[in-house]
One Martini backbone bead per residue (centre of mass of N, CA, C, O) as a GRO file, in nm:
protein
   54
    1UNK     BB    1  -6.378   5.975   7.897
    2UNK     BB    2  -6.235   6.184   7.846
    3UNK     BB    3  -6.212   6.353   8.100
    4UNK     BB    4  -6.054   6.108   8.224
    5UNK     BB    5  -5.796   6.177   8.053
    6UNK     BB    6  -5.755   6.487   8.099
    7UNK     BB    7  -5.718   6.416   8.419
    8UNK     BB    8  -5.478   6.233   8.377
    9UNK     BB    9  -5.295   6.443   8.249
   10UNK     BB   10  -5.301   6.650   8.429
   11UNK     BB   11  -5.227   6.455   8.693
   12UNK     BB   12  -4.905   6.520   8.928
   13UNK     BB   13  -4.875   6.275   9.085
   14UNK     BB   14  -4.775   6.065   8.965
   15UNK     BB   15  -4.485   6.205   8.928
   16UNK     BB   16  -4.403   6.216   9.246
   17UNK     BB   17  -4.429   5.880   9.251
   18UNK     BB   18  -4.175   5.863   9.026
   19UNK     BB   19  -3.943   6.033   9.164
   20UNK     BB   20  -3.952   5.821   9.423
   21UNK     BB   21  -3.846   5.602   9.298
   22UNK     BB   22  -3.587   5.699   9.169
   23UNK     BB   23  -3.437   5.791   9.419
   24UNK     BB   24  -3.481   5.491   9.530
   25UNK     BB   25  -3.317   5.351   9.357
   26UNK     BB   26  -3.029   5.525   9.372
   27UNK     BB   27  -3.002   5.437   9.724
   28UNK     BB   28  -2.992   5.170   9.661
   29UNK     BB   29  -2.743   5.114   9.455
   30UNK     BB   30  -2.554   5.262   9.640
   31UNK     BB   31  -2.623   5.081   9.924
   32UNK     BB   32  -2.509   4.839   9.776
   33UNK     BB   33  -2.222   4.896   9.666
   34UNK     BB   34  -2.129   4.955   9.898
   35UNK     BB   35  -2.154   4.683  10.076
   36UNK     BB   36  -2.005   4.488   9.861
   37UNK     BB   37  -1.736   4.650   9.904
   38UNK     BB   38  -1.726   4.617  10.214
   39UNK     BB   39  -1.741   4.312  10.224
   40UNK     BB   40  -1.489   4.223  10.057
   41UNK     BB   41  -1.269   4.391  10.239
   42UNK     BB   42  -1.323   4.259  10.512
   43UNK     BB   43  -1.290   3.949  10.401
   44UNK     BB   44  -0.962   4.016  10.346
   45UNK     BB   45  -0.914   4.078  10.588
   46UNK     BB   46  -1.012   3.809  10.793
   47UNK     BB   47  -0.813   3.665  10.624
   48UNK     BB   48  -0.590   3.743  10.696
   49UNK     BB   49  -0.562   3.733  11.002
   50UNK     BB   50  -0.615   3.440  11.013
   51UNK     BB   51  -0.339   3.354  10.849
   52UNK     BB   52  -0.178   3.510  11.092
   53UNK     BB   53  -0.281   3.318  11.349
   54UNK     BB   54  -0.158   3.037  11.244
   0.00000   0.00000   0.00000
């Protein structure tokens, strides 16, 4: 028991998939941000357009 816990702490690989779950996460967060931003900018346009051609 103890040798699997010494190997476990050990072990570099967990840290690997923990740092790309992070950069996953900030790629995430960035790219919802960006779309709500460009969907809210994109429907304030089309509201104008469409106001415009009537």
């Amino acid at each position: 028991m103890k040798l699997r816990l010494h190997r476990l702490w050990r072990d570099e690989d967990g840290q690997d998939i923990a740092e790309y779950a992070v950069m996953l996460a900030v790629i995430l967060v960035i790219v919802v941000g960006t779309i709500r931003l460009i969907g809210s900018n994109t429907n304030t346009v089309f509201s104008s357009v469409a106001s415009s051609l009537q």
